[in-house]
N, C-alpha and C positions, 0 to 999 in steps of 0.2 A: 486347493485348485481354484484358479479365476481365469475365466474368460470373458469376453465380448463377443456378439454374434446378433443377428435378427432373428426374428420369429414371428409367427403367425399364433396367437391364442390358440389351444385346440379346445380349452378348458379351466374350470374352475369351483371351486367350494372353499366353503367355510373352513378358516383355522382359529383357533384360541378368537379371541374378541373382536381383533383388528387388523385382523392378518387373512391369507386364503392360499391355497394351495392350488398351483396353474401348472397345466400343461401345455407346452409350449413347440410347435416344429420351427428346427431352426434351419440355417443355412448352410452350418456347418457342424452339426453337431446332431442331427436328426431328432428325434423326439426327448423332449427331457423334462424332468417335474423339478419347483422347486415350490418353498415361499415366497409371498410378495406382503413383508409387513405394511402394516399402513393403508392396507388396498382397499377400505373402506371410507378414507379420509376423503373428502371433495377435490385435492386434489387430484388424485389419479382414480378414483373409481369408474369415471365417466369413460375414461378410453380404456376399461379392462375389457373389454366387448370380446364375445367368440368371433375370431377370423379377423381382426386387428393386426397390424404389423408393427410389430415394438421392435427398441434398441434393447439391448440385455446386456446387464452385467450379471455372469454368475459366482456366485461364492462357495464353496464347499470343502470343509474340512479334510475329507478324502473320495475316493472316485464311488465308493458304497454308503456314502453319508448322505441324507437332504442337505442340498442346500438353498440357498436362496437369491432372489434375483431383486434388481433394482433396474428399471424401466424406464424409458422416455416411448412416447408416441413416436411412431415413423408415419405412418398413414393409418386413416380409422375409413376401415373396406368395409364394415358392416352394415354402416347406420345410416349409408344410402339406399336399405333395402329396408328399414324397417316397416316402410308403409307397403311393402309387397310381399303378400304373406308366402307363397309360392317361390316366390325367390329365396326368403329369409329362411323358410322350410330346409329347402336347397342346401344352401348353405351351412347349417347346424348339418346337417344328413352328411355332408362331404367331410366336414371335421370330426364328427365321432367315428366315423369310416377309417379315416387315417388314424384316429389314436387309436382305435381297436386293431386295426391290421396291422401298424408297423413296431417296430423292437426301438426299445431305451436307447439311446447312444449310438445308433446305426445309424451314418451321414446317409442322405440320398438326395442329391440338389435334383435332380428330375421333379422328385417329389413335394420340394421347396416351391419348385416353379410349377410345378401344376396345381398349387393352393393358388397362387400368384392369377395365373390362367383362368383359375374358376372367377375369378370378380370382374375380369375384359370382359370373358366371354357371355356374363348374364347382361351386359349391356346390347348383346348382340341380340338381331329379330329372329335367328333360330336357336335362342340359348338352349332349347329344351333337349335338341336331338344333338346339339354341339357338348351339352353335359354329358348324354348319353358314352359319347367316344370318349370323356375325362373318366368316366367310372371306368371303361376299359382299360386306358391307360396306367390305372394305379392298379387294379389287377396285376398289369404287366411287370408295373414297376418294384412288385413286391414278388414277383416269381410265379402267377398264376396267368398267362396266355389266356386267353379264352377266346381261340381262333376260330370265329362263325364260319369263315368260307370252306376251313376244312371241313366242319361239323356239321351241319347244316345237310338238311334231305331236302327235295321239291317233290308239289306236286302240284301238276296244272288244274285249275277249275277255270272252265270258262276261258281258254286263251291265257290265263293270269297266273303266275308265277308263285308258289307259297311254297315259302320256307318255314324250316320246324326244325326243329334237336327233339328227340323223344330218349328217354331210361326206361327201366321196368316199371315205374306207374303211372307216369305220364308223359303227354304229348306237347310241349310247348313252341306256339308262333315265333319265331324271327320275322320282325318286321322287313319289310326289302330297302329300308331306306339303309338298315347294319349292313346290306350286302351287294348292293348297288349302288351308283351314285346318284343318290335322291336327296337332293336337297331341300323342296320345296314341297307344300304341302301334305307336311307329317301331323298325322289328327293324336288327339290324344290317346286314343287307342295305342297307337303305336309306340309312344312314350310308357304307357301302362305297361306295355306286353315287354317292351324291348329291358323297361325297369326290373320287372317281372322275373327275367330270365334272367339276369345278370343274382339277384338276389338268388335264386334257387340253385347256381353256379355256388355261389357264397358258401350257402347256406352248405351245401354237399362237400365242398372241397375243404370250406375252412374252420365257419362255425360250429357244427355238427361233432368233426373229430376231432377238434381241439375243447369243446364241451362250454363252448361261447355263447352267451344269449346273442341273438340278432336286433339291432339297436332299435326302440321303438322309433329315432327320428328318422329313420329309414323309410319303414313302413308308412309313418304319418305324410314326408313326404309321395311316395308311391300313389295315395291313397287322393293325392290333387287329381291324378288323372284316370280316374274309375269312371 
């Protein structure tokens, strides 16, 4: 089997000496692992970055074999963020996201292009609450809705509008910028809380009964806005 296709790094480690083993979301082909011999050599190590966009050739003996790929740079989306630890955080958290939720060999170009999305939109000045709506988006895109407007209770304090989702142990905030159109002055709070919920979403609906640990780049990012 040999293809061509693009893809975004989701991942990588060590193989045999000089070799590594990447996982990769492509364009046309959704998430796929191969080899990358050589991947330690100075020429191609430097653009193996997590969230990088390579050309791919794949090779594989049959459709249930490893196989292996061979690489050229398309654009290198990471290493504009390396001096921004919060961004870079970000980033790592959204690509083990994807390689944890999505299935081997299942296309899904939405999901192509909302990797794609994530790198525009951290140049934006509300990158934090614009990420917030890309976490929802791959919820969606993988068959978990997590529709706040239907879910969501109120209650007034003071004239002021608070939204909540509560289960049998706890009660948790919906920020009002998830459910109104608030664009501007979202504190960190609300990045914490609105993070907050989407994990506990997760954590209930998919990690929990599929017997998944919850990724610590997850948490480490979350934990910028305590």
């Amino acid at each position: 089997m040999i293809w061509t296709d693009t893809g975004f790094l989701l991942s990588k480690i060590a193989f045999q000496e000089n070799s590594i083993i990447a996982n990769f979301y492509t364009k046309k082909h959704g998430k796929c692992a191969g080899i990358i011999y050589g991947a330690t050599s100075k020429k191609i190590k430097n653009y193996l970055q997590k969230g990088n966009e390579l050309f791919l050739e794949y090779y594989s003996k049959s459709d249930n074999a490893l196989g292996y790929f061979k690489t050229e740079i398309i654009k290198p989306c990471t290493s504009r963020f390396f001096s921004e630890k919060t961004k870079l955080t970000c980033i790592v958290s959204m690509l083990d996201l994807i390689k944890i939720l999505t299935v081997d060999g299942q296309e899904n170009s939405k999901i192509y292009e909302l990797i794609n999305r994530l790198f525009m939109l951290l140049n934006n000045k509300n990158w934090r609450s614009d990420y917030v709506f890309l976490e929802l988006n791959l919820l969606k895109y993988i068959g978990f809705d997590l529709n706040l407007i239907e879910y969501c209770k109120i209650d007034k304090i003071e004239n002021k509008k608070i939204y909540y989702v509560e289960n049998r142990s706890k009660k948790l905030i919906v920020p009002n910028f998830l459910v109104e159109n608030i664009k501007e002055n979202i504190s960190d709070k609300d990045i914490y809380d609105s993070l907050n919920l989407i994990s506990e979403y997760m954590k209930k609906n998919i990690f929990i009964p599929n017997n998944i640990n919850f990724p610590i780049s997850r948490q480490n990012f979350i934990n910028y806005f305590k």
